[in-house]
PyMOL Python script that loads the backbone (N, CA, C, O; Angstrom):
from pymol import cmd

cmd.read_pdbstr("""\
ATOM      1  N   UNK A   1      14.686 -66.305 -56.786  1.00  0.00           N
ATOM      2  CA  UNK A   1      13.698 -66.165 -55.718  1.00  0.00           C
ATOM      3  C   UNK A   1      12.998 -67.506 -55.499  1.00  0.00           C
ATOM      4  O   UNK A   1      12.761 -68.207 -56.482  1.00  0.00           O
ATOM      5  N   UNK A   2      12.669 -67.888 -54.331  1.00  0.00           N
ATOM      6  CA  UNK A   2      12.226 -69.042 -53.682  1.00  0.00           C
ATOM      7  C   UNK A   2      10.773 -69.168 -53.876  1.00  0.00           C
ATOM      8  O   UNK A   2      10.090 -68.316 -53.307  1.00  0.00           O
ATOM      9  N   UNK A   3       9.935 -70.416 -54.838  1.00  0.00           N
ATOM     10  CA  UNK A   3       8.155 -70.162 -54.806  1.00  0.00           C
ATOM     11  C   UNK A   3       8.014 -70.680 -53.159  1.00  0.00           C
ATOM     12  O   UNK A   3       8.870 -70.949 -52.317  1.00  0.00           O
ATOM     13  N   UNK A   4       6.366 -70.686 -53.122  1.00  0.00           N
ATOM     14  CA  UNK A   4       6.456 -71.423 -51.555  1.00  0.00           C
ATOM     15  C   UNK A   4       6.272 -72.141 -51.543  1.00  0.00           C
ATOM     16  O   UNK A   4       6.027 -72.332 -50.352  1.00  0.00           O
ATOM     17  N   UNK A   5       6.058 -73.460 -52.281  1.00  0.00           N
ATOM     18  CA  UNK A   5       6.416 -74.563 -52.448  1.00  0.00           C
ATOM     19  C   UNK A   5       8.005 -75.062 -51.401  1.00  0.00           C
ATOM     20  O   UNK A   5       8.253 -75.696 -50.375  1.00  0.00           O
ATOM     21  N   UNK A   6       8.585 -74.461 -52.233  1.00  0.00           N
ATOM     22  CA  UNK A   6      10.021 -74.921 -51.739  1.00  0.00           C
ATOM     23  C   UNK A   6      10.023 -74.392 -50.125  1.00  0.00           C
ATOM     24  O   UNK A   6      10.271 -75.241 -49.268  1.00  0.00           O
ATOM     25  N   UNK A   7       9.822 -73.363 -49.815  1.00  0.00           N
ATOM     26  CA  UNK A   7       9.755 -72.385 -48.320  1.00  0.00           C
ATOM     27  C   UNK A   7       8.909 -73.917 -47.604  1.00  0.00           C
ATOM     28  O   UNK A   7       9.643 -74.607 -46.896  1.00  0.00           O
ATOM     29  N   UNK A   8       7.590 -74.355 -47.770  1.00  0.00           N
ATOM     30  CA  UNK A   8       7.261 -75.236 -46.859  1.00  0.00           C
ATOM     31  C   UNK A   8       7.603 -76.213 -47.052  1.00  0.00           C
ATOM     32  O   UNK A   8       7.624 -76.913 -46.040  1.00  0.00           O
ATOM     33  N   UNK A   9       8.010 -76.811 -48.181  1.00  0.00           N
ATOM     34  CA  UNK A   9       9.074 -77.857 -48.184  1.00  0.00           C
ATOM     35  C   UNK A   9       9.914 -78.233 -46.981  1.00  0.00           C
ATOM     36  O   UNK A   9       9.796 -79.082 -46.097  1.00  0.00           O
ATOM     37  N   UNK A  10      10.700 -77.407 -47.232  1.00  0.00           N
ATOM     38  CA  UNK A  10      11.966 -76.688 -46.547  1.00  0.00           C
ATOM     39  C   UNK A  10      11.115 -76.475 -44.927  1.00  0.00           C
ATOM     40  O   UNK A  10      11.559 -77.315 -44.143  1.00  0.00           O
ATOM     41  N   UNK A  11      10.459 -75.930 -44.532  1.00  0.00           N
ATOM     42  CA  UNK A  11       9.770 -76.178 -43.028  1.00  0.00           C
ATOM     43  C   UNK A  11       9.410 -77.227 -42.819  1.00  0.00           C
ATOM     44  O   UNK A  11       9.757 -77.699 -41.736  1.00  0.00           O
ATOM     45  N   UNK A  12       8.751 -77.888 -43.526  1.00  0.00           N
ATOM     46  CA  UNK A  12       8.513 -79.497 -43.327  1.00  0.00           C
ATOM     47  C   UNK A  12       9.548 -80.090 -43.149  1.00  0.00           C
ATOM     48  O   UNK A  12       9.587 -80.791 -42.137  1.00  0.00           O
ATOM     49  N   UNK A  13      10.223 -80.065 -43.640  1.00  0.00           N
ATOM     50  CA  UNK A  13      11.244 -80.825 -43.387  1.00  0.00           C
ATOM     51  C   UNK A  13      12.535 -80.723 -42.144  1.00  0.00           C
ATOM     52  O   UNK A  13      13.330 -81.450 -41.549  1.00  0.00           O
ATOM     53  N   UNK A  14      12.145 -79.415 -42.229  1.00  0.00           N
ATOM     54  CA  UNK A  14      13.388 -79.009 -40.753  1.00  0.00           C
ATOM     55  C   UNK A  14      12.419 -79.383 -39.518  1.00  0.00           C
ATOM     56  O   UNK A  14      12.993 -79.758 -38.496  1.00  0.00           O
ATOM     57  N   UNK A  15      11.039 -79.321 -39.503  1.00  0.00           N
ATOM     58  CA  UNK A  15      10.052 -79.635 -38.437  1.00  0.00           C
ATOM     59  C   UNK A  15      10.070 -81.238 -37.923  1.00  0.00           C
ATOM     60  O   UNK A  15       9.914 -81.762 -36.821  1.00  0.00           O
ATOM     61  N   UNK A  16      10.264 -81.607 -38.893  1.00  0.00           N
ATOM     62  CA  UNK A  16      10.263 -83.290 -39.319  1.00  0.00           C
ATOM     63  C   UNK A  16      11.566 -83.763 -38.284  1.00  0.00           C
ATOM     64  O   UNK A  16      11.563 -84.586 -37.368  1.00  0.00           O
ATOM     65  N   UNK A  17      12.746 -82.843 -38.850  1.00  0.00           N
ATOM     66  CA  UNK A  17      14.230 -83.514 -38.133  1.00  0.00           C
ATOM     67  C   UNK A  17      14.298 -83.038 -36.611  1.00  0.00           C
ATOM     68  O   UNK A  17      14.986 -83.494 -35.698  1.00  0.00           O
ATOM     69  N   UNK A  18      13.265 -81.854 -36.607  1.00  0.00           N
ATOM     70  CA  UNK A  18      13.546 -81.208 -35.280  1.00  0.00           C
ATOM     71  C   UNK A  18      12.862 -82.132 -34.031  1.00  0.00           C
ATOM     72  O   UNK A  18      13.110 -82.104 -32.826  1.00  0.00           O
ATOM     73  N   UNK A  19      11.537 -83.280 -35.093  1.00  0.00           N
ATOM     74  CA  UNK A  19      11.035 -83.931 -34.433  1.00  0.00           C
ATOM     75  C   UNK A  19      11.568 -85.168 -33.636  1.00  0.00           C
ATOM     76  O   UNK A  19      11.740 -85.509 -32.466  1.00  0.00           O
ATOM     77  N   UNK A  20      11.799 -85.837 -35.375  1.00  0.00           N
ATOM     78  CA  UNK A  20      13.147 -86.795 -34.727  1.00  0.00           C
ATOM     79  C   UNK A  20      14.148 -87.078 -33.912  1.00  0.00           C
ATOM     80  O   UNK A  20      14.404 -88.182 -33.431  1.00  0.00           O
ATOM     81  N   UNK A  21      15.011 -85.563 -33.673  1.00  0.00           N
ATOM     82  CA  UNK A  21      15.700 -85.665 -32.747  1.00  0.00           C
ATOM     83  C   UNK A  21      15.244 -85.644 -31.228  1.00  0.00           C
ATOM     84  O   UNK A  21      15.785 -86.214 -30.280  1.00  0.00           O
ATOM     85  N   UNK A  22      14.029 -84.782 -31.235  1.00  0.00           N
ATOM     86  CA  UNK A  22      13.956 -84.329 -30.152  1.00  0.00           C
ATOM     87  C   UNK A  22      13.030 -85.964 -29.263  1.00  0.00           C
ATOM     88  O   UNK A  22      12.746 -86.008 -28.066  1.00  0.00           O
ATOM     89  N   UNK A  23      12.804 -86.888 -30.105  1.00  0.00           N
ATOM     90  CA  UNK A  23      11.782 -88.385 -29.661  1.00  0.00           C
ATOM     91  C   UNK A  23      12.725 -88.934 -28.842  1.00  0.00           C
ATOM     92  O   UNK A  23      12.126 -89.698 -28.086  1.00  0.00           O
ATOM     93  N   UNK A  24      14.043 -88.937 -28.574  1.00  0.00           N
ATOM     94  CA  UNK A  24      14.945 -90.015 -27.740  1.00  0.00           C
ATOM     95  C   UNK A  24      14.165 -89.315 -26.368  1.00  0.00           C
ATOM     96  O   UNK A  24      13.195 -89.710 -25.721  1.00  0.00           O
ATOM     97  N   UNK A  25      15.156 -87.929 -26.202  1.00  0.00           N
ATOM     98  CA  UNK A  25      14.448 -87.087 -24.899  1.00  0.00           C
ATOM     99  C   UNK A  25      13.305 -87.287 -24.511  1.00  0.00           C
ATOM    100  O   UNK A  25      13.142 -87.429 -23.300  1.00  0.00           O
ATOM    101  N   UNK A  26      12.268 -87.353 -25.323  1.00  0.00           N
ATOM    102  CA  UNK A  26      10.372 -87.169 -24.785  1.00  0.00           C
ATOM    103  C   UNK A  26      10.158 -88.131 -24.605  1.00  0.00           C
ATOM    104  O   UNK A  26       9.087 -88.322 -24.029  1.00  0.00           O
ATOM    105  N   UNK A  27      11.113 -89.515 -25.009  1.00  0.00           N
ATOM    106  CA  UNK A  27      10.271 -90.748 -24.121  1.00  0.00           C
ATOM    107  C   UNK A  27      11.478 -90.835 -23.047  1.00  0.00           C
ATOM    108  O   UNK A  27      10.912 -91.210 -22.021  1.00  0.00           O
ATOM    109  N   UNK A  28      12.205 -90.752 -22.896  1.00  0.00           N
ATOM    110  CA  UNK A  28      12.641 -91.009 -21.718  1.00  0.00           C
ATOM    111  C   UNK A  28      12.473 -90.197 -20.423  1.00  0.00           C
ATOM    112  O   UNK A  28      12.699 -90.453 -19.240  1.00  0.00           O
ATOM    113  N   UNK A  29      11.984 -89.104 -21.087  1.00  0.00           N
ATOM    114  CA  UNK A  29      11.272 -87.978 -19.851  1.00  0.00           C
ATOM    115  C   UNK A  29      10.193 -88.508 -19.314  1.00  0.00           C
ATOM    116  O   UNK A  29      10.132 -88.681 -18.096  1.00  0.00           O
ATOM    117  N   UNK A  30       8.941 -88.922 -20.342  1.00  0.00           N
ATOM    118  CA  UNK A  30       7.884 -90.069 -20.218  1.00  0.00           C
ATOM    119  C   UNK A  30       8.038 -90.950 -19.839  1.00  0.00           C
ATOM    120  O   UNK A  30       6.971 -91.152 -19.258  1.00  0.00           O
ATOM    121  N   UNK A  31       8.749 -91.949 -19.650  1.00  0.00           N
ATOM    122  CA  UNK A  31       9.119 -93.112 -18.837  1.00  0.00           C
ATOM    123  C   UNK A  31       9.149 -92.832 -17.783  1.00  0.00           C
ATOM    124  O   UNK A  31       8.193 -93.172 -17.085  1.00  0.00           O
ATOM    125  N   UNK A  32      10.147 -92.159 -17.242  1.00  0.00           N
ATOM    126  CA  UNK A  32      10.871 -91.530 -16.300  1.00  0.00           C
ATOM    127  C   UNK A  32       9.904 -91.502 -15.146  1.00  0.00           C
ATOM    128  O   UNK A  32       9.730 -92.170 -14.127  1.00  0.00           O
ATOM    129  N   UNK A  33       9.070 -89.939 -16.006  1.00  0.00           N
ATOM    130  CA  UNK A  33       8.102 -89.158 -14.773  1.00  0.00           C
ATOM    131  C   UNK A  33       6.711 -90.261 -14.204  1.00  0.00           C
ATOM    132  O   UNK A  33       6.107 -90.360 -13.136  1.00  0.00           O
ATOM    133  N   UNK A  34       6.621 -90.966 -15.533  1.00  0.00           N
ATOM    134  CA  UNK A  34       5.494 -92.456 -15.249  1.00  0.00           C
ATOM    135  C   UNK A  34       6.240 -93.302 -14.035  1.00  0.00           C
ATOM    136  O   UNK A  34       5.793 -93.526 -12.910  1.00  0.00           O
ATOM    137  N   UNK A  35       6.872 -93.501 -14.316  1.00  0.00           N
ATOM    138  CA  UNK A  35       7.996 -94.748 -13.212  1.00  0.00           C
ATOM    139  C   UNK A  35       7.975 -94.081 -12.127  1.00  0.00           C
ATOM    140  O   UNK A  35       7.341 -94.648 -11.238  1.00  0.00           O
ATOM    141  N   UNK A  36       8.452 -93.028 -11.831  1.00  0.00           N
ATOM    142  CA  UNK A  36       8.385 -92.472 -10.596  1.00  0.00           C
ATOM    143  C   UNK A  36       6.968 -91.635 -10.159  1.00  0.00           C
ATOM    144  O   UNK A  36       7.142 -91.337  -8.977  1.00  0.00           O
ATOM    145  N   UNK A  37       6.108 -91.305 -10.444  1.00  0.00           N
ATOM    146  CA  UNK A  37       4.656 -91.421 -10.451  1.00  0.00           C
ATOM    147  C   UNK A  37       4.040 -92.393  -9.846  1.00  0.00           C
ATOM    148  O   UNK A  37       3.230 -92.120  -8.960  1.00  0.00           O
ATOM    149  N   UNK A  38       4.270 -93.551 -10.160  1.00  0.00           N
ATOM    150  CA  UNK A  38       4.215 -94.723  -9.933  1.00  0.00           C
ATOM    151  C   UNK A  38       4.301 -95.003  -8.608  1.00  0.00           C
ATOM    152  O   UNK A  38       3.411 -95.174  -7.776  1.00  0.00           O
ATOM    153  N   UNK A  39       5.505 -95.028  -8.515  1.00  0.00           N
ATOM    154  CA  UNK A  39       6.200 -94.836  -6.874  1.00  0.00           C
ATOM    155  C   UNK A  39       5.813 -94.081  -6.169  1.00  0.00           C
ATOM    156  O   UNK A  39       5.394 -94.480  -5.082  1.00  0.00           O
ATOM    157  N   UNK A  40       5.783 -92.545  -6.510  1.00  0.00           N
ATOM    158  CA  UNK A  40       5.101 -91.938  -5.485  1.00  0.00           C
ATOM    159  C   UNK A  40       4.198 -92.433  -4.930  1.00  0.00           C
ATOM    160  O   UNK A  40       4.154 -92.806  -3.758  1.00  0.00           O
ATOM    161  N   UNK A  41       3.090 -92.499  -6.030  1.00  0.00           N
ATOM    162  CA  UNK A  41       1.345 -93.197  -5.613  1.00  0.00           C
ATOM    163  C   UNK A  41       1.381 -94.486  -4.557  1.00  0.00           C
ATOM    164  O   UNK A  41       0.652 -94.751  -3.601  1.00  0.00           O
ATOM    165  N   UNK A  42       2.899 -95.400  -5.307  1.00  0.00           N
ATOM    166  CA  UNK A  42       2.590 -96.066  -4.222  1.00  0.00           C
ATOM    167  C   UNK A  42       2.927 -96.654  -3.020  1.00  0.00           C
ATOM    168  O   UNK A  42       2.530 -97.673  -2.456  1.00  0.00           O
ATOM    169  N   UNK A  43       4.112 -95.419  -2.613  1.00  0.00           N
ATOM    170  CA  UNK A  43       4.274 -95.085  -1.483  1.00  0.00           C
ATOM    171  C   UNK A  43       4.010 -93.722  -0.958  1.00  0.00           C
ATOM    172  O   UNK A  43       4.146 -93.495   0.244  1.00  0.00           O
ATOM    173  N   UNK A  44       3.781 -93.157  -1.474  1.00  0.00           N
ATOM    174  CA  UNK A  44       2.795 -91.483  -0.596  1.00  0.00           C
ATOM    175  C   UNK A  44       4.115 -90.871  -0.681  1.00  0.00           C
ATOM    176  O   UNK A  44       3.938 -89.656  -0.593  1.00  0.00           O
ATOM    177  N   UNK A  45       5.108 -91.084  -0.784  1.00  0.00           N
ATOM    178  CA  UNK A  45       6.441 -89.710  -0.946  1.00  0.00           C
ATOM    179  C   UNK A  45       5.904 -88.714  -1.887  1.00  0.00           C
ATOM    180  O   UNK A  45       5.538 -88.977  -3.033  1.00  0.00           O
ATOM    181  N   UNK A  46       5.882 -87.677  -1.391  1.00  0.00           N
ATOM    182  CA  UNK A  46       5.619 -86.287  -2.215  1.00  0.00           C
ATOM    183  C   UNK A  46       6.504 -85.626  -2.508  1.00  0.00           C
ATOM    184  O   UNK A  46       6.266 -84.434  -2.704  1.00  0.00           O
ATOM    185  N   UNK A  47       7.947 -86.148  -2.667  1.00  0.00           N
ATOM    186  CA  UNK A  47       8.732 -85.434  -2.771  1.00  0.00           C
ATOM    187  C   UNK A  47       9.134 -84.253  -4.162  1.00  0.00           C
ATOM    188  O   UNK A  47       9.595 -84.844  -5.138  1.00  0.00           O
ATOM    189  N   UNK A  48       9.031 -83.007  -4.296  1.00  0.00           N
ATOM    190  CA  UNK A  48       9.359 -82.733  -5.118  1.00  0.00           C
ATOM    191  C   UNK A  48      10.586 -83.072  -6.363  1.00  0.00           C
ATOM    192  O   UNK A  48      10.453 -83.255  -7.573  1.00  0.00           O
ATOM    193  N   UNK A  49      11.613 -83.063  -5.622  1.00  0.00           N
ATOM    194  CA  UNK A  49      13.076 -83.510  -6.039  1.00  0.00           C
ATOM    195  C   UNK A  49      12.891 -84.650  -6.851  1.00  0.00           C
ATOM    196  O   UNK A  49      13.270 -84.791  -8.014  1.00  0.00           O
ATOM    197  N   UNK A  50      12.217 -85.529  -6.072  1.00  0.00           N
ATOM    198  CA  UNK A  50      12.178 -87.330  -6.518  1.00  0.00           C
ATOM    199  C   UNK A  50      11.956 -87.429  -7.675  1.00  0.00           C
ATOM    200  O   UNK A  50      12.508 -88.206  -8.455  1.00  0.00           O
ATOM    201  N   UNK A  51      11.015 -86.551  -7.939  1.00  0.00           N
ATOM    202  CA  UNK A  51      10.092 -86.479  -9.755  1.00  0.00           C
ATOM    203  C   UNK A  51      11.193 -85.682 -10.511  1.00  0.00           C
ATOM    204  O   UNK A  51      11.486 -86.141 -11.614  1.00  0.00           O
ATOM    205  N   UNK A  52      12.085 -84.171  -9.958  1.00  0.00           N
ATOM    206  CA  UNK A  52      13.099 -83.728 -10.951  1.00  0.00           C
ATOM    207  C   UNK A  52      15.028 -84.570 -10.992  1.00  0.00           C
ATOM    208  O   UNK A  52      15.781 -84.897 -11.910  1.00  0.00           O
ATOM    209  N   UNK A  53      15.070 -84.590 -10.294  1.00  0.00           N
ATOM    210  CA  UNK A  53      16.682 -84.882 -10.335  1.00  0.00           C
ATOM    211  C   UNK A  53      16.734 -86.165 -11.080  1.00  0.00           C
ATOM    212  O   UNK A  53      17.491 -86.185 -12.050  1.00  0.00           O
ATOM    213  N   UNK A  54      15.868 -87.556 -10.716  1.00  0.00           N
ATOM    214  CA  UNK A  54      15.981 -88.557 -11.464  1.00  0.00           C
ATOM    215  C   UNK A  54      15.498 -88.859 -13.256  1.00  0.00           C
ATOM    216  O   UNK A  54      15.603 -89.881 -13.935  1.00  0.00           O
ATOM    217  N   UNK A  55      15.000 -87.608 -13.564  1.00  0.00           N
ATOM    218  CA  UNK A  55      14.174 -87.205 -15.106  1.00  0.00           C
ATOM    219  C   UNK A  55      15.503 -86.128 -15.552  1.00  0.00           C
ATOM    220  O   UNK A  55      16.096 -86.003 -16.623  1.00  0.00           O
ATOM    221  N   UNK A  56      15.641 -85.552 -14.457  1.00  0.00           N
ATOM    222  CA  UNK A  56      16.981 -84.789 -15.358  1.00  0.00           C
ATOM    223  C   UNK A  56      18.449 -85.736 -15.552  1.00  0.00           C
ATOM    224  O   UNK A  56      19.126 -85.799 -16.579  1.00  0.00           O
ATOM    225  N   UNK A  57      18.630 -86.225 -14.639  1.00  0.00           N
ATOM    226  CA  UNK A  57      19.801 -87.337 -15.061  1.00  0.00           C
ATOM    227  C   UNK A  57      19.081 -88.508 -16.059  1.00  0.00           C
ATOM    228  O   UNK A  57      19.809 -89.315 -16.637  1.00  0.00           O
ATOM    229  N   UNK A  58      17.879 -88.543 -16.197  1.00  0.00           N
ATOM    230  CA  UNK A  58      18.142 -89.681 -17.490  1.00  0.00           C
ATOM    231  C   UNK A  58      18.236 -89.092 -18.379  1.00  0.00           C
ATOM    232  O   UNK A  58      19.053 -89.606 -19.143  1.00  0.00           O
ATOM    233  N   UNK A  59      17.512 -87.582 -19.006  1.00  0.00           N
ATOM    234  CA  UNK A  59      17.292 -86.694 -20.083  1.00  0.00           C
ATOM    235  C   UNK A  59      18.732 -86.322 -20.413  1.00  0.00           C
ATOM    236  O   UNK A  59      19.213 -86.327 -21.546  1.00  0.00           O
ATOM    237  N   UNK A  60      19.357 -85.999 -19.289  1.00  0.00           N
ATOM    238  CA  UNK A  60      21.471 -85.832 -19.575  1.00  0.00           C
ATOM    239  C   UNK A  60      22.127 -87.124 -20.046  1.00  0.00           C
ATOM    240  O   UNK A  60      22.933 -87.091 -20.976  1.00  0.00           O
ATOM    241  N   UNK A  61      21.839 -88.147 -19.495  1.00  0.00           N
ATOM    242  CA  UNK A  61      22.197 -89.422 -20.312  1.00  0.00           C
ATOM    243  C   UNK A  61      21.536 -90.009 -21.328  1.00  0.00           C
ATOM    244  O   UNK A  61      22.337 -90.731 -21.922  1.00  0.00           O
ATOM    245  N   UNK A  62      20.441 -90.055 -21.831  1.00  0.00           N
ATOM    246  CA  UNK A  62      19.807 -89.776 -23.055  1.00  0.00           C
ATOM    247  C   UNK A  62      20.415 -88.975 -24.206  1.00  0.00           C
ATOM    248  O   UNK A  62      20.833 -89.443 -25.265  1.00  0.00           O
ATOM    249  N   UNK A  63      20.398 -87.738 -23.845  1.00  0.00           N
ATOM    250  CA  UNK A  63      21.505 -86.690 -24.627  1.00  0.00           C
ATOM    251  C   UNK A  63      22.936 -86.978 -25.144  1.00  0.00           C
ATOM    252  O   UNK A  63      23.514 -86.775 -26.212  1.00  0.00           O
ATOM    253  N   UNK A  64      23.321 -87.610 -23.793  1.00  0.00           N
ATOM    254  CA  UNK A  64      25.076 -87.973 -23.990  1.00  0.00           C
ATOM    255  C   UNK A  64      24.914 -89.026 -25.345  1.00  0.00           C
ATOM    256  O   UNK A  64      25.368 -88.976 -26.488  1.00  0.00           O
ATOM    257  N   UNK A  65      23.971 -90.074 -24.569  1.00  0.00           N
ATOM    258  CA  UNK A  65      24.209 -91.145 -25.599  1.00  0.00           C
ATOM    259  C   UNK A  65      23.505 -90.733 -27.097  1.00  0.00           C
ATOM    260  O   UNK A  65      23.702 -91.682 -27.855  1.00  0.00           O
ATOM    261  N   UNK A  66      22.796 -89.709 -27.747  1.00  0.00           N
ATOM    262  CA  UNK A  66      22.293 -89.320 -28.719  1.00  0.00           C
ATOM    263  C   UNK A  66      22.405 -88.207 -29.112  1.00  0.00           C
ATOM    264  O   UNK A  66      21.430 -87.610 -29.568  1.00  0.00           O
ATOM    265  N   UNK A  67      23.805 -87.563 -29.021  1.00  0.00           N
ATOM    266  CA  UNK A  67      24.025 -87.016 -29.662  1.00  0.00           C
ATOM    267  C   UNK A  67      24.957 -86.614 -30.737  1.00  0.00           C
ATOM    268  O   UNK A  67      25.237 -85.478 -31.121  1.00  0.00           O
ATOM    269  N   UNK A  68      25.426 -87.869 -31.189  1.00  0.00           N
ATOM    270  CA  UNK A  68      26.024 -87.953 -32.588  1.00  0.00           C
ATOM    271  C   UNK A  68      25.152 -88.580 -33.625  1.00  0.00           C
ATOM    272  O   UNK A  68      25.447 -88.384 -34.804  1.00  0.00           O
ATOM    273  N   UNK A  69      23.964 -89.415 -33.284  1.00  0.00           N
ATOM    274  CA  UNK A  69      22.646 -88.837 -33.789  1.00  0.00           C
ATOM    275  C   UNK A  69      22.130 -87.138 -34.528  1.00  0.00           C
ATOM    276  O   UNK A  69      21.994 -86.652 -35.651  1.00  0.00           O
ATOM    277  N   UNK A  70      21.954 -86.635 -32.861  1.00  0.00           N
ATOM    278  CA  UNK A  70      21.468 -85.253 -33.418  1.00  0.00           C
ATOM    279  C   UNK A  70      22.156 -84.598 -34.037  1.00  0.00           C
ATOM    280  O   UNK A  70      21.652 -83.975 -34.972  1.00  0.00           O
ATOM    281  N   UNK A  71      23.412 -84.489 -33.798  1.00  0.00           N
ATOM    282  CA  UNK A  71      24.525 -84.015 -34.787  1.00  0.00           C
ATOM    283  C   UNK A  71      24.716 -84.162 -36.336  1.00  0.00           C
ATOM    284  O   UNK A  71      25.049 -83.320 -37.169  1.00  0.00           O
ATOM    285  N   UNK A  72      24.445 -85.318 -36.449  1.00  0.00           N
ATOM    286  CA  UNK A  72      24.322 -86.163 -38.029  1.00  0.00           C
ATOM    287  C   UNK A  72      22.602 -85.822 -38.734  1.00  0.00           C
ATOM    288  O   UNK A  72      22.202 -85.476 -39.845  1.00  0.00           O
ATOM    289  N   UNK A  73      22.175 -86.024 -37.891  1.00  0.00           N
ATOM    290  CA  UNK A  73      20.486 -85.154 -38.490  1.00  0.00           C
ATOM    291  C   UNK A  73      20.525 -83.807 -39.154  1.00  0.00           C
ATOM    292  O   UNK A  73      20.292 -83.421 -40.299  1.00  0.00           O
ATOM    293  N   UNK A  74      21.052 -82.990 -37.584  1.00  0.00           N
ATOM    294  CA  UNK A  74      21.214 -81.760 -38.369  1.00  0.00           C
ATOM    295  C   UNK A  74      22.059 -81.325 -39.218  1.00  0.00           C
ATOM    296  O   UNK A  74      21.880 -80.236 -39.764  1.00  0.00           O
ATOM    297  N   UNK A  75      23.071 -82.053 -39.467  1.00  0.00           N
ATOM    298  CA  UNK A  75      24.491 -81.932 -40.332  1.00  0.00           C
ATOM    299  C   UNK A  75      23.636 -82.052 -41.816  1.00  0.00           C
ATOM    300  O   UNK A  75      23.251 -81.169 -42.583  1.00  0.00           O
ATOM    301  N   UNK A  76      23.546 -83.179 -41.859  1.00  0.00           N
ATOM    302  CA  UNK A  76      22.787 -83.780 -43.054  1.00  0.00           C
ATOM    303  C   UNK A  76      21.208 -82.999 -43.668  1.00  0.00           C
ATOM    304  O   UNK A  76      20.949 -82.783 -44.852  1.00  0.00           O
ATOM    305  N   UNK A  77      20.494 -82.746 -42.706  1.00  0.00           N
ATOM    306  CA  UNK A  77      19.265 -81.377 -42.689  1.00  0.00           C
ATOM    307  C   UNK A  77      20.197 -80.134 -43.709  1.00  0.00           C
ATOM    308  O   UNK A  77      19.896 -79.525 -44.736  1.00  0.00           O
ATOM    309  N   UNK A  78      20.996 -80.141 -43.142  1.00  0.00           N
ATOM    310  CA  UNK A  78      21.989 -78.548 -43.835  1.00  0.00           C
ATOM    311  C   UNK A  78      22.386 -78.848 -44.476  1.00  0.00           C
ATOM    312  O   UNK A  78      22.188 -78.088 -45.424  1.00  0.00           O
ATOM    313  N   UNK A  79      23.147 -79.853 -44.815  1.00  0.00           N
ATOM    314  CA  UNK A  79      24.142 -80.359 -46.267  1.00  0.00           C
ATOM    315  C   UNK A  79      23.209 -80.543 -47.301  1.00  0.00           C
ATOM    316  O   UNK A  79      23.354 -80.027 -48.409  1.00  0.00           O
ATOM    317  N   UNK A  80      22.258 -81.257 -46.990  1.00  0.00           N
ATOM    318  CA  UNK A  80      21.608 -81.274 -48.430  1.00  0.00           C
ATOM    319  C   UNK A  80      20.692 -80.774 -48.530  1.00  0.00           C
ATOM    320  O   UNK A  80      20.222 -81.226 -49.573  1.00  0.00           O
ATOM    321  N   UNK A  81      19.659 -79.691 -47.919  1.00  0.00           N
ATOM    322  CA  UNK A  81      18.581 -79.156 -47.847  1.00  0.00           C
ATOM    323  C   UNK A  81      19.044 -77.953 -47.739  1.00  0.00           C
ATOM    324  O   UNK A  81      19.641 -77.601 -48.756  1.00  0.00           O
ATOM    325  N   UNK A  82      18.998 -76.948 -46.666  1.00  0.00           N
ATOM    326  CA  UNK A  82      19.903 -75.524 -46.730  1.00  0.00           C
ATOM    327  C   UNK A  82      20.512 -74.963 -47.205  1.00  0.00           C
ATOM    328  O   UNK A  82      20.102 -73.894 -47.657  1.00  0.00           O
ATOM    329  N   UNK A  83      21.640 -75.302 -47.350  1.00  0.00           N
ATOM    330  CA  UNK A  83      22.905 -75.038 -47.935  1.00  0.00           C
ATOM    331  C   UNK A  83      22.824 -74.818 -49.667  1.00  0.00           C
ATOM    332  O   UNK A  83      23.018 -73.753 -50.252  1.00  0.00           O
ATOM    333  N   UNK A  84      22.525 -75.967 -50.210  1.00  0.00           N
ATOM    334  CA  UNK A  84      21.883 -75.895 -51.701  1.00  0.00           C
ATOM    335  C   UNK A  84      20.884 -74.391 -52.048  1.00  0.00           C
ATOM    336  O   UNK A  84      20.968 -73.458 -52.846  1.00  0.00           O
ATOM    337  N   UNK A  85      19.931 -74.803 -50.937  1.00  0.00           N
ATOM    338  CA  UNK A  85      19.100 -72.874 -51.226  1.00  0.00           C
ATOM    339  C   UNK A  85      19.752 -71.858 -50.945  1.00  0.00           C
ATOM    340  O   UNK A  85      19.660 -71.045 -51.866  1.00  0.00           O
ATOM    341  N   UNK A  86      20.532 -71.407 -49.903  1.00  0.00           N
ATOM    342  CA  UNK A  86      21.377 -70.450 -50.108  1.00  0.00           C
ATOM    343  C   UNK A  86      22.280 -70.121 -51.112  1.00  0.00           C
ATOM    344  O   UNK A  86      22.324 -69.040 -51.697  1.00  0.00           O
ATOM    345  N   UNK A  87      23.092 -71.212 -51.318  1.00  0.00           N
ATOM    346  CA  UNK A  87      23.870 -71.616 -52.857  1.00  0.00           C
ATOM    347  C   UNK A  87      23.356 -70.682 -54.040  1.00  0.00           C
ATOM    348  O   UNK A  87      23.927 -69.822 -54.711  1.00  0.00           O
ATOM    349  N   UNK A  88      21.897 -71.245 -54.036  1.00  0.00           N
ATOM    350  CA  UNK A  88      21.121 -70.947 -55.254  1.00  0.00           C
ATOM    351  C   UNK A  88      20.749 -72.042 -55.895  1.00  0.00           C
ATOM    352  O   UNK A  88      20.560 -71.867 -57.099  1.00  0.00           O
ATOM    353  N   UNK A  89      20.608 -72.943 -55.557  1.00  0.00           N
ATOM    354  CA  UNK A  89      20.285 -74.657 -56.332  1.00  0.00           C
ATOM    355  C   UNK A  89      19.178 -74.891 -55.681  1.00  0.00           C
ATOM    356  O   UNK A  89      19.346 -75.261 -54.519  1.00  0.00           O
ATOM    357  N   UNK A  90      18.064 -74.792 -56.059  1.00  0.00           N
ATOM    358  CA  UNK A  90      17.018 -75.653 -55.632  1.00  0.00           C
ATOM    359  C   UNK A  90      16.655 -77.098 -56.181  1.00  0.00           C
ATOM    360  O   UNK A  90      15.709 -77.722 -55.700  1.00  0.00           O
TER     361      UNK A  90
END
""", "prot")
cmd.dss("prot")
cmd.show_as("cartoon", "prot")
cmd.util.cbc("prot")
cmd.orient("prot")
């Protein structure tokens, strides 16, 4: 049986990788919506679209390019953290 020690361990630490991965995406969404913000303000286009389609194609190319990253995070999160507690090895 697991103390809770190990249980928040073990959340800390999956919170931690879930963070990591997820930092490529949140600044380039942040860039993104700033940069074109930007533009709007300072040309008066209100366009809805303008602010989504160009934040979703960088967030898809962001992704493309990082995700054998996220792959290897979470691989490695499970190989040596998870997997061992299910096992029975803490």
């Amino acid at each position: 049986m697991l103390n809770e020690g190990v249980f928040f361990d073990t959340m800390r630490q999956g919170l931690w990788v879930a963070v990591s991965i997820s930092i490529p995406i949140l600044t380039v969404a942040l860039v993104t919506g700033l940069v074109i913000g930007l533009f709007q303000a300072l040309t008066s286009i209100q366009e809805m679209t303008l602010t989504f389609v160009p934040k979703l194609a960088a967030i898809v190319i962001v992704f493309w390019l990082s995700m054998g990253f996220m792959t290897q995070s979470l691989v490695s999160f499970f190989d040596g953290h998870i997997i061992p507690l299910i096992v029975g090895g803490s």
